[in-house]
C-alpha positions as CSV (number, residue, x, y, z in Angstrom):
1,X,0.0,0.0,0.0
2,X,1.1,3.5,-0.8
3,X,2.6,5.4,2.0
4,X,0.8,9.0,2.0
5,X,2.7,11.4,3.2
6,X,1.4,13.6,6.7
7,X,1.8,17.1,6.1
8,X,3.7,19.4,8.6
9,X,1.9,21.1,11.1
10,X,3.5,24.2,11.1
11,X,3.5,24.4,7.6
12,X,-0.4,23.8,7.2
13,X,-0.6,27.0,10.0
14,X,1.0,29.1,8.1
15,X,-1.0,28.5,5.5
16,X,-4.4,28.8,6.9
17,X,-3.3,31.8,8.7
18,X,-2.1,33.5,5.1
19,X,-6.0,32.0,3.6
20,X,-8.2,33.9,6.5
21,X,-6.2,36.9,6.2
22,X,-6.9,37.3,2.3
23,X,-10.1,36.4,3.1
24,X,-11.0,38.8,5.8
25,X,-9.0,41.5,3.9
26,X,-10.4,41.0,0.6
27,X,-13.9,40.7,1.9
28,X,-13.4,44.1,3.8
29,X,-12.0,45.6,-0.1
30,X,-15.1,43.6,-1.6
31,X,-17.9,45.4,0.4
32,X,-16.0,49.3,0.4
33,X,-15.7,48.7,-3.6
34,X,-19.0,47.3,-3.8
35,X,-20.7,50.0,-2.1
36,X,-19.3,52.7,-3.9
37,X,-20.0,51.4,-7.1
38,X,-23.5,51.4,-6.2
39,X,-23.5,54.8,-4.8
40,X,-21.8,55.9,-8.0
41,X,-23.7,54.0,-10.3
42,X,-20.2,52.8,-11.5
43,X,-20.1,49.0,-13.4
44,X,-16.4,49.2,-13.5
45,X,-15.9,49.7,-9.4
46,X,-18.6,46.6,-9.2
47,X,-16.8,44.3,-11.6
48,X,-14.1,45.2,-9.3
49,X,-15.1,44.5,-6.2
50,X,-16.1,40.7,-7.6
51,X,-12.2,40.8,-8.5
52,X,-11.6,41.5,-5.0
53,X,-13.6,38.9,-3.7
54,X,-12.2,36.3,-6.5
55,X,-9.0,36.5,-3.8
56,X,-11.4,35.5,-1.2
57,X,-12.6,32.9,-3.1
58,X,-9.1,31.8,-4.3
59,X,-7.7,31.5,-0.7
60,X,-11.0,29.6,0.4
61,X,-9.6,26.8,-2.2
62,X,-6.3,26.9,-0.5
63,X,-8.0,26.7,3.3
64,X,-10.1,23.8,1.7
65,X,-7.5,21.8,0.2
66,X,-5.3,22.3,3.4
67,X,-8.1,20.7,5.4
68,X,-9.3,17.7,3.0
69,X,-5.8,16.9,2.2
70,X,-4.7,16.3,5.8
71,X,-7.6,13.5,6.1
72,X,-5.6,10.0,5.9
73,X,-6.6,7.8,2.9
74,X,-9.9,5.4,3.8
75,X,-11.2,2.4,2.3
76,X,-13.1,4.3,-0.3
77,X,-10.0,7.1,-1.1
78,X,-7.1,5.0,-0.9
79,X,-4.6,7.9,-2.1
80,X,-6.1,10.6,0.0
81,X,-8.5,13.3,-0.5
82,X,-6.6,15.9,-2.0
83,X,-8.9,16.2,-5.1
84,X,-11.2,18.0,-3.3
85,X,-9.3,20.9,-3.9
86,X,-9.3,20.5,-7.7
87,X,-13.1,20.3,-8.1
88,X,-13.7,23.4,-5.5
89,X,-11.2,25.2,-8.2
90,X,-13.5,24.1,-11.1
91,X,-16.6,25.3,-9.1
92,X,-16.1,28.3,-8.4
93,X,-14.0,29.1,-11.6
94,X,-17.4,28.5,-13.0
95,X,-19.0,30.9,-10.7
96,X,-16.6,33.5,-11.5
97,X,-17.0,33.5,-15.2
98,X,-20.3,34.0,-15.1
99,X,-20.1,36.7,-12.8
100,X,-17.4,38.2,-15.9
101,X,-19.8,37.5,-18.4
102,X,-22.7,39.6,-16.6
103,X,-20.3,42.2,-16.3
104,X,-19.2,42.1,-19.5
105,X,-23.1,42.6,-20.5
106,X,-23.5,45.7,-18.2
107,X,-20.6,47.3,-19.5
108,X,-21.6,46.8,-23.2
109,X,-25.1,48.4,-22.1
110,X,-23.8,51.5,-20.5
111,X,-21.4,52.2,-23.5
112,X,-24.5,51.6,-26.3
113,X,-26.7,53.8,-23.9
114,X,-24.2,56.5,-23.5
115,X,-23.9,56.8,-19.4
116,X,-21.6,58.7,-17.8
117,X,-20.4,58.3,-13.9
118,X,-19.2,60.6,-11.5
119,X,-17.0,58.9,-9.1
120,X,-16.4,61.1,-6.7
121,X,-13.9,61.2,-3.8
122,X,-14.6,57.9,-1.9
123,X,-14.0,55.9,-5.1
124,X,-10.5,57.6,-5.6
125,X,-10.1,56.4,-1.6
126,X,-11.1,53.3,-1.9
127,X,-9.3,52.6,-5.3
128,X,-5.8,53.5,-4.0
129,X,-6.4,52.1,-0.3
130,X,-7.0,48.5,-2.2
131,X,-4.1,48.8,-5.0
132,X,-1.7,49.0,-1.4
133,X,-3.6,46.3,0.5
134,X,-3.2,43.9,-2.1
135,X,0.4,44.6,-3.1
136,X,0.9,43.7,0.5
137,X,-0.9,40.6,0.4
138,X,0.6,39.5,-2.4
139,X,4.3,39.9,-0.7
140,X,2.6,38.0,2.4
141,X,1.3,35.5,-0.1
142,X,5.1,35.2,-1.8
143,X,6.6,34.7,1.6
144,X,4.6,32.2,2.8
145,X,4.9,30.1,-0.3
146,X,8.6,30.5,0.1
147,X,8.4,29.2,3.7
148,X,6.1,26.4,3.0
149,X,7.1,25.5,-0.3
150,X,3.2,25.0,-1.3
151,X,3.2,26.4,-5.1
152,X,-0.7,27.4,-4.6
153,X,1.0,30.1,-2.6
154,X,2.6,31.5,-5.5
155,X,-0.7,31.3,-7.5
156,X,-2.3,33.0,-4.8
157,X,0.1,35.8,-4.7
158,X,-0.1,36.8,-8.3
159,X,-3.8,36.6,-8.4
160,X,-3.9,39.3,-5.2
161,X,-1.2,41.2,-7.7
162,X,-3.5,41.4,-10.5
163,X,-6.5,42.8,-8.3
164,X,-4.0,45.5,-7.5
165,X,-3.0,46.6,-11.5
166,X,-6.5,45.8,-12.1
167,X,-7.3,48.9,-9.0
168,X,-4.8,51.0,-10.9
169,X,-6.8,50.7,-14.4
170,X,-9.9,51.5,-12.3
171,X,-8.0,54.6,-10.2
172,X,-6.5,56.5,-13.8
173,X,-9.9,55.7,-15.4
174,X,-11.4,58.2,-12.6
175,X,-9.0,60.8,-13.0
176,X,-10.4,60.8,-16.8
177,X,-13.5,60.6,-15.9
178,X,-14.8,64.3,-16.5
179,X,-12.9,63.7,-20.0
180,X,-14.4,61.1,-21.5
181,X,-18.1,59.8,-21.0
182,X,-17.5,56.2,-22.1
183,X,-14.9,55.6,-19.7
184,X,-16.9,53.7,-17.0
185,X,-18.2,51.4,-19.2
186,X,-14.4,50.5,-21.2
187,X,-13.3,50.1,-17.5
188,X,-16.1,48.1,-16.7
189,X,-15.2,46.0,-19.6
190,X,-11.5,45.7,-19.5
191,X,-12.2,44.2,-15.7
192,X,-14.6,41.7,-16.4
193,X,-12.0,40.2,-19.1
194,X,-10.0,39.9,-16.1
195,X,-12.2,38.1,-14.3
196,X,-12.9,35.9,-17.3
197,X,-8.5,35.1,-17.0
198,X,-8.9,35.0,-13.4
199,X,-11.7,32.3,-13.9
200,X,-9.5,30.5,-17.0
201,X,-6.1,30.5,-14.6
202,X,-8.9,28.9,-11.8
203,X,-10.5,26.4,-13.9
204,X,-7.6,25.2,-15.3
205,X,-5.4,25.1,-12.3
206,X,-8.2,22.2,-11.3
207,X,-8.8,20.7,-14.6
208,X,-5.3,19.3,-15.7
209,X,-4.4,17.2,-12.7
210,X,-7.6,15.8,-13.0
211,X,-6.8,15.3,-16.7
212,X,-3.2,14.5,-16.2
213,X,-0.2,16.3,-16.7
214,X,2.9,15.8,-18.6
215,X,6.0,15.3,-16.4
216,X,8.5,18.5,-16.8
217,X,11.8,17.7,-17.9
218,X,13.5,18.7,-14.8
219,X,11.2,16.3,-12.8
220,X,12.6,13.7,-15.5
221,X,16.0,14.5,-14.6
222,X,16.4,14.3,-11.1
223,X,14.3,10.9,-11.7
224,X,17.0,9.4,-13.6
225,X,19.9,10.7,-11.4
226,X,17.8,9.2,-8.3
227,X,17.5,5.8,-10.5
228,X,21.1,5.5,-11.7
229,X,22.8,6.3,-8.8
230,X,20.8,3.7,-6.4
231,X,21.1,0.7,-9.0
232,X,24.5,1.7,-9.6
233,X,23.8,1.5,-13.3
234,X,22.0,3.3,-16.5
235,X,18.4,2.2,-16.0
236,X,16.7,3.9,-19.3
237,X,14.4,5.3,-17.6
238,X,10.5,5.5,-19.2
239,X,6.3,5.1,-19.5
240,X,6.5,8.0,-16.5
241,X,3.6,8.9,-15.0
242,X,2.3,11.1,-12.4
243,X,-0.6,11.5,-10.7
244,X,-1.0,14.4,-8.4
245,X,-3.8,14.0,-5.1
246,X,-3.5,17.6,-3.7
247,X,0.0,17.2,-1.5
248,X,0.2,13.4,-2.2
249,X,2.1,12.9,-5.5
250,X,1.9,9.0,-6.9
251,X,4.6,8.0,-9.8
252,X,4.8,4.9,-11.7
253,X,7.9,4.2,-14.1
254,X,9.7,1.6,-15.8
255,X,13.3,1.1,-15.7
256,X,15.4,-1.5,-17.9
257,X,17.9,-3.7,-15.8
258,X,20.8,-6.0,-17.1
259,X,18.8,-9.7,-18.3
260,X,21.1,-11.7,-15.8
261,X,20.0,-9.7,-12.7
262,X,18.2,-12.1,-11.1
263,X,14.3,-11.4,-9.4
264,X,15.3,-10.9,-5.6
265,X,18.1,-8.3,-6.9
266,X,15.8,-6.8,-9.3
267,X,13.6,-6.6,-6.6
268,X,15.7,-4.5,-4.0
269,X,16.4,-2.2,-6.4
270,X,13.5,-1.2,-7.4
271,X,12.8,-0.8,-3.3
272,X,16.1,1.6,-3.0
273,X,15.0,4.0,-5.9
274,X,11.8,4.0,-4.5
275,X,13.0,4.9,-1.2
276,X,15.3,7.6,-2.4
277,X,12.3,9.4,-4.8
278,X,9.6,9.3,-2.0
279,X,13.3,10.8,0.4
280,X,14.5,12.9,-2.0
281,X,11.4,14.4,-4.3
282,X,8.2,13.4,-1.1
283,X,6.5,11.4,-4.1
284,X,5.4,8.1,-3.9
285,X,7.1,5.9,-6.8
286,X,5.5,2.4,-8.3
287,X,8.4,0.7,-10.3
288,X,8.0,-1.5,-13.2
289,X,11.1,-3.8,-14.0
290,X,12.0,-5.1,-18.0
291,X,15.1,-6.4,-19.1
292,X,17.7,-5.0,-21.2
Protein backbone atom coordinates (compact mmCIF):
# COMPACT_ATOMS: atom_id res chain seq x y z
CA UNK A 1 0.00 0.00 0.00
CA UNK A 2 1.15 3.53 -0.81
CA UNK A 3 2.65 5.41 1.97
CA UNK A 4 0.85 9.00 1.96
CA UNK A 5 2.66 11.40 3.18
CA UNK A 6 1.43 13.56 6.69
CA UNK A 7 1.77 17.07 6.15
CA UNK A 8 3.70 19.42 8.62
CA UNK A 9 1.86 21.10 11.11
CA UNK A 10 3.52 24.15 11.11
CA UNK A 11 3.51 24.43 7.55
CA UNK A 12 -0.38 23.76 7.24
CA UNK A 13 -0.60 27.02 9.98
CA UNK A 14 0.96 29.05 8.10
CA UNK A 15 -1.02 28.50 5.52
CA UNK A 16 -4.43 28.76 6.89
CA UNK A 17 -3.25 31.76 8.67
CA UNK A 18 -2.13 33.51 5.06
CA UNK A 19 -6.03 31.96 3.63
CA UNK A 20 -8.18 33.88 6.47
CA UNK A 21 -6.16 36.94 6.22
CA UNK A 22 -6.92 37.30 2.29
CA UNK A 23 -10.10 36.39 3.07
CA UNK A 24 -10.98 38.80 5.81
CA UNK A 25 -8.99 41.53 3.88
CA UNK A 26 -10.43 40.96 0.61
CA UNK A 27 -13.90 40.68 1.90
CA UNK A 28 -13.40 44.10 3.76
CA UNK A 29 -12.00 45.57 -0.11
CA UNK A 30 -15.12 43.64 -1.62
CA UNK A 31 -17.92 45.43 0.41
CA UNK A 32 -16.02 49.31 0.38
CA UNK A 33 -15.66 48.74 -3.65
CA UNK A 34 -18.96 47.34 -3.84
CA UNK A 35 -20.73 50.03 -2.13
CA UNK A 36 -19.33 52.73 -3.94
CA UNK A 37 -19.97 51.38 -7.11
CA UNK A 38 -23.55 51.35 -6.17
CA UNK A 39 -23.45 54.83 -4.84
CA UNK A 40 -21.80 55.95 -7.99
CA UNK A 41 -23.68 54.00 -10.33
CA UNK A 42 -20.20 52.80 -11.49
CA UNK A 43 -20.13 49.04 -13.39
CA UNK A 44 -16.44 49.23 -13.55
CA UNK A 45 -15.87 49.66 -9.35
CA UNK A 46 -18.59 46.56 -9.15
CA UNK A 47 -16.78 44.28 -11.58
CA UNK A 48 -14.10 45.17 -9.34
CA UNK A 49 -15.15 44.46 -6.16
CA UNK A 50 -16.08 40.74 -7.58
CA UNK A 51 -12.24 40.78 -8.50
CA UNK A 52 -11.56 41.52 -4.95
CA UNK A 53 -13.65 38.92 -3.70
CA UNK A 54 -12.16 36.34 -6.45
CA UNK A 55 -8.99 36.55 -3.82
CA UNK A 56 -11.42 35.48 -1.15
CA UNK A 57 -12.59 32.88 -3.11
CA UNK A 58 -9.14 31.81 -4.34
CA UNK A 59 -7.67 31.52 -0.73
CA UNK A 60 -11.00 29.64 0.36
CA UNK A 61 -9.59 26.77 -2.24
CA UNK A 62 -6.32 26.89 -0.55
CA UNK A 63 -8.04 26.68 3.28
CA UNK A 64 -10.09 23.85 1.70
CA UNK A 65 -7.54 21.82 0.23
CA UNK A 66 -5.34 22.28 3.38
CA UNK A 67 -8.11 20.69 5.40
CA UNK A 68 -9.32 17.69 2.98
CA UNK A 69 -5.76 16.86 2.17
CA UNK A 70 -4.66 16.25 5.83
CA UNK A 71 -7.56 13.47 6.14
CA UNK A 72 -5.60 10.04 5.94
CA UNK A 73 -6.58 7.84 2.95
CA UNK A 74 -9.93 5.38 3.78
CA UNK A 75 -11.18 2.35 2.29
CA UNK A 76 -13.11 4.30 -0.32
CA UNK A 77 -9.97 7.07 -1.07
CA UNK A 78 -7.05 5.04 -0.85
CA UNK A 79 -4.64 7.90 -2.11
CA UNK A 80 -6.09 10.62 0.02
CA UNK A 81 -8.49 13.25 -0.51
CA UNK A 82 -6.62 15.93 -1.97
CA UNK A 83 -8.85 16.24 -5.11
CA UNK A 84 -11.23 18.04 -3.28
CA UNK A 85 -9.28 20.91 -3.91
CA UNK A 86 -9.32 20.48 -7.72
CA UNK A 87 -13.13 20.30 -8.12
CA UNK A 88 -13.73 23.37 -5.52
CA UNK A 89 -11.17 25.23 -8.18
CA UNK A 90 -13.54 24.12 -11.07
CA UNK A 91 -16.64 25.34 -9.12
CA UNK A 92 -16.06 28.32 -8.38
CA UNK A 93 -14.01 29.08 -11.59
CA UNK A 94 -17.45 28.46 -13.02
CA UNK A 95 -18.96 30.86 -10.67
CA UNK A 96 -16.62 33.54 -11.52
CA UNK A 97 -17.05 33.54 -15.24
CA UNK A 98 -20.31 34.01 -15.06
CA UNK A 99 -20.11 36.74 -12.80
CA UNK A 100 -17.41 38.24 -15.87
CA UNK A 101 -19.81 37.50 -18.41
CA UNK A 102 -22.73 39.57 -16.58
CA UNK A 103 -20.34 42.18 -16.28
CA UNK A 104 -19.20 42.09 -19.47
CA UNK A 105 -23.07 42.64 -20.53
CA UNK A 106 -23.55 45.70 -18.24
CA UNK A 107 -20.59 47.29 -19.49
CA UNK A 108 -21.56 46.85 -23.18
CA UNK A 109 -25.13 48.37 -22.13
CA UNK A 110 -23.79 51.46 -20.53
CA UNK A 111 -21.43 52.17 -23.50
CA UNK A 112 -24.52 51.62 -26.27
CA UNK A 113 -26.72 53.85 -23.87
CA UNK A 114 -24.16 56.46 -23.45
CA UNK A 115 -23.87 56.80 -19.42
CA UNK A 116 -21.56 58.73 -17.83
CA UNK A 117 -20.41 58.33 -13.91
CA UNK A 118 -19.22 60.65 -11.48
CA UNK A 119 -17.00 58.85 -9.06
CA UNK A 120 -16.41 61.12 -6.72
CA UNK A 121 -13.86 61.23 -3.79
CA UNK A 122 -14.64 57.89 -1.92
CA UNK A 123 -14.02 55.93 -5.09
CA UNK A 124 -10.53 57.60 -5.62
CA UNK A 125 -10.07 56.37 -1.64
CA UNK A 126 -11.11 53.31 -1.88
CA UNK A 127 -9.32 52.62 -5.28
CA UNK A 128 -5.83 53.53 -4.02
CA UNK A 129 -6.40 52.07 -0.31
CA UNK A 130 -6.96 48.53 -2.22
CA UNK A 131 -4.11 48.77 -5.02
CA UNK A 132 -1.67 49.03 -1.44
CA UNK A 133 -3.62 46.30 0.49
CA UNK A 134 -3.21 43.86 -2.06
CA UNK A 135 0.40 44.56 -3.08
CA UNK A 136 0.91 43.70 0.51
CA UNK A 137 -0.89 40.62 0.45
CA UNK A 138 0.64 39.48 -2.37
CA UNK A 139 4.26 39.90 -0.75
CA UNK A 140 2.64 37.98 2.40
CA UNK A 141 1.32 35.48 -0.08
CA UNK A 142 5.14 35.23 -1.76
CA UNK A 143 6.61 34.75 1.60
CA UNK A 144 4.61 32.19 2.81
CA UNK A 145 4.88 30.05 -0.33
CA UNK A 146 8.60 30.50 0.13
CA UNK A 147 8.41 29.18 3.73
CA UNK A 148 6.07 26.35 3.01
CA UNK A 149 7.07 25.52 -0.33
CA UNK A 150 3.18 25.00 -1.33
CA UNK A 151 3.24 26.42 -5.13
CA UNK A 152 -0.65 27.44 -4.55
CA UNK A 153 1.03 30.07 -2.58
CA UNK A 154 2.60 31.52 -5.46
CA UNK A 155 -0.73 31.33 -7.52
CA UNK A 156 -2.30 32.97 -4.78
CA UNK A 157 0.12 35.80 -4.67
CA UNK A 158 -0.14 36.80 -8.34
CA UNK A 159 -3.85 36.57 -8.37
CA UNK A 160 -3.94 39.27 -5.21
CA UNK A 161 -1.21 41.22 -7.73
CA UNK A 162 -3.49 41.43 -10.51
CA UNK A 163 -6.45 42.77 -8.32
CA UNK A 164 -3.97 45.54 -7.47
CA UNK A 165 -3.00 46.56 -11.47
CA UNK A 166 -6.48 45.83 -12.09
CA UNK A 167 -7.28 48.87 -9.03
CA UNK A 168 -4.77 51.01 -10.88
CA UNK A 169 -6.77 50.72 -14.44
CA UNK A 170 -9.90 51.53 -12.33
CA UNK A 171 -7.96 54.63 -10.16
CA UNK A 172 -6.51 56.52 -13.80
CA UNK A 173 -9.91 55.71 -15.41
CA UNK A 174 -11.35 58.18 -12.58
CA UNK A 175 -8.98 60.78 -12.98
CA UNK A 176 -10.42 60.84 -16.82
CA UNK A 177 -13.51 60.57 -15.87
CA UNK A 178 -14.85 64.34 -16.49
CA UNK A 179 -12.92 63.71 -20.04
CA UNK A 180 -14.38 61.05 -21.46
CA UNK A 181 -18.06 59.83 -20.98
CA UNK A 182 -17.52 56.15 -22.05
CA UNK A 183 -14.86 55.60 -19.70
CA UNK A 184 -16.95 53.72 -17.01
CA UNK A 185 -18.22 51.38 -19.17
CA UNK A 186 -14.41 50.51 -21.15
CA UNK A 187 -13.28 50.07 -17.46
CA UNK A 188 -16.11 48.05 -16.70
CA UNK A 189 -15.19 45.97 -19.59
CA UNK A 190 -11.52 45.74 -19.49
CA UNK A 191 -12.17 44.16 -15.72
CA UNK A 192 -14.60 41.68 -16.40
CA UNK A 193 -12.02 40.16 -19.08
CA UNK A 194 -10.01 39.94 -16.06
CA UNK A 195 -12.23 38.09 -14.34
CA UNK A 196 -12.94 35.92 -17.32
CA UNK A 197 -8.47 35.10 -17.00
CA UNK A 198 -8.87 34.95 -13.42
CA UNK A 199 -11.73 32.34 -13.90
CA UNK A 200 -9.46 30.48 -17.01
CA UNK A 201 -6.12 30.52 -14.60
CA UNK A 202 -8.86 28.89 -11.84
CA UNK A 203 -10.52 26.43 -13.92
CA UNK A 204 -7.55 25.23 -15.33
CA UNK A 205 -5.35 25.10 -12.31
CA UNK A 206 -8.15 22.24 -11.26
CA UNK A 207 -8.79 20.72 -14.57
CA UNK A 208 -5.29 19.29 -15.65
CA UNK A 209 -4.35 17.24 -12.67
CA UNK A 210 -7.61 15.76 -12.97
CA UNK A 211 -6.81 15.25 -16.66
CA UNK A 212 -3.16 14.51 -16.15
CA UNK A 213 -0.18 16.30 -16.73
CA UNK A 214 2.87 15.80 -18.64
CA UNK A 215 6.01 15.31 -16.39
CA UNK A 216 8.48 18.53 -16.82
CA UNK A 217 11.80 17.71 -17.89
CA UNK A 218 13.53 18.65 -14.78
CA UNK A 219 11.23 16.35 -12.85
CA UNK A 220 12.58 13.68 -15.51
CA UNK A 221 16.03 14.52 -14.64
CA UNK A 222 16.36 14.27 -11.10
CA UNK A 223 14.30 10.89 -11.69
CA UNK A 224 16.97 9.43 -13.63
CA UNK A 225 19.91 10.66 -11.41
CA UNK A 226 17.83 9.19 -8.27
CA UNK A 227 17.48 5.76 -10.47
CA UNK A 228 21.13 5.47 -11.75
CA UNK A 229 22.80 6.30 -8.76
CA UNK A 230 20.76 3.72 -6.36
CA UNK A 231 21.06 0.68 -8.96
CA UNK A 232 24.46 1.75 -9.57
CA UNK A 233 23.77 1.50 -13.35
CA UNK A 234 21.96 3.28 -16.50
CA UNK A 235 18.39 2.24 -16.05
CA UNK A 236 16.74 3.93 -19.29
CA UNK A 237 14.37 5.31 -17.60
CA UNK A 238 10.50 5.53 -19.22
CA UNK A 239 6.28 5.14 -19.47
CA UNK A 240 6.47 8.00 -16.49
CA UNK A 241 3.60 8.95 -15.00
CA UNK A 242 2.27 11.12 -12.44
CA UNK A 243 -0.64 11.51 -10.72
CA UNK A 244 -0.95 14.38 -8.35
CA UNK A 245 -3.77 13.95 -5.06
CA UNK A 246 -3.52 17.62 -3.71
CA UNK A 247 0.03 17.23 -1.53
CA UNK A 248 0.22 13.40 -2.24
CA UNK A 249 2.08 12.93 -5.52
CA UNK A 250 1.86 8.99 -6.88
CA UNK A 251 4.61 8.00 -9.81
CA UNK A 252 4.77 4.86 -11.70
CA UNK A 253 7.90 4.18 -14.11
CA UNK A 254 9.69 1.57 -15.82
CA UNK A 255 13.32 1.10 -15.69
CA UNK A 256 15.42 -1.55 -17.90
CA UNK A 257 17.91 -3.73 -15.82
CA UNK A 258 20.77 -5.95 -17.06
CA UNK A 259 18.79 -9.68 -18.33
CA UNK A 260 21.07 -11.73 -15.85
CA UNK A 261 20.00 -9.73 -12.71
CA UNK A 262 18.16 -12.14 -11.13
CA UNK A 263 14.28 -11.41 -9.37
CA UNK A 264 15.32 -10.89 -5.62
CA UNK A 265 18.12 -8.34 -6.91
CA UNK A 266 15.85 -6.85 -9.29
CA UNK A 267 13.58 -6.57 -6.58
CA UNK A 268 15.65 -4.55 -4.02
CA UNK A 269 16.44 -2.15 -6.41
CA UNK A 270 13.54 -1.20 -7.43
CA UNK A 271 12.82 -0.78 -3.29
CA UNK A 272 16.08 1.60 -3.02
CA UNK A 273 15.00 4.01 -5.92
CA UNK A 274 11.76 3.98 -4.53
CA UNK A 275 13.03 4.94 -1.24
CA UNK A 276 15.28 7.60 -2.44
CA UNK A 277 12.30 9.36 -4.81
CA UNK A 278 9.56 9.29 -2.02
CA UNK A 279 13.30 10.79 0.38
CA UNK A 280 14.50 12.94 -2.05
CA UNK A 281 11.36 14.41 -4.29
CA UNK A 282 8.20 13.37 -1.09
CA UNK A 283 6.50 11.41 -4.15
CA UNK A 284 5.36 8.12 -3.86
CA UNK A 285 7.14 5.89 -6.81
CA UNK A 286 5.46 2.41 -8.34
CA UNK A 287 8.41 0.73 -10.32
CA UNK A 288 7.95 -1.55 -13.25
CA UNK A 289 11.15 -3.83 -13.95
CA UNK A 290 12.01 -5.12 -17.98
CA UNK A 291 15.14 -6.39 -19.15
CA UNK A 292 17.66 -5.01 -21.18
Amino acid sequence: MSRVQTSNPNKKRLVYQQGWVSIFINGLLFGSKYWVGIITGSVALMADAWHSLSDSLTSIIIIFGAKISSKPPDKEHPFGHGRAELIASIIIGVILGLVGFEFAKESISKLAERESVEYGTAAIWVTAISIIVNEILAQYAFWIGRKTGNPSLKADGWHHRSDALSSVVILTGIFFADYFWWIDGVLGFIVSMLLFYAAYEIIKAGTDPLLGEKPKSDLLDELKTIANEASGTETHLHHVHVHRYGEHIELTMHIKLPKNTTLENAHFIADDIELEISKQLNIEATIHMEPI
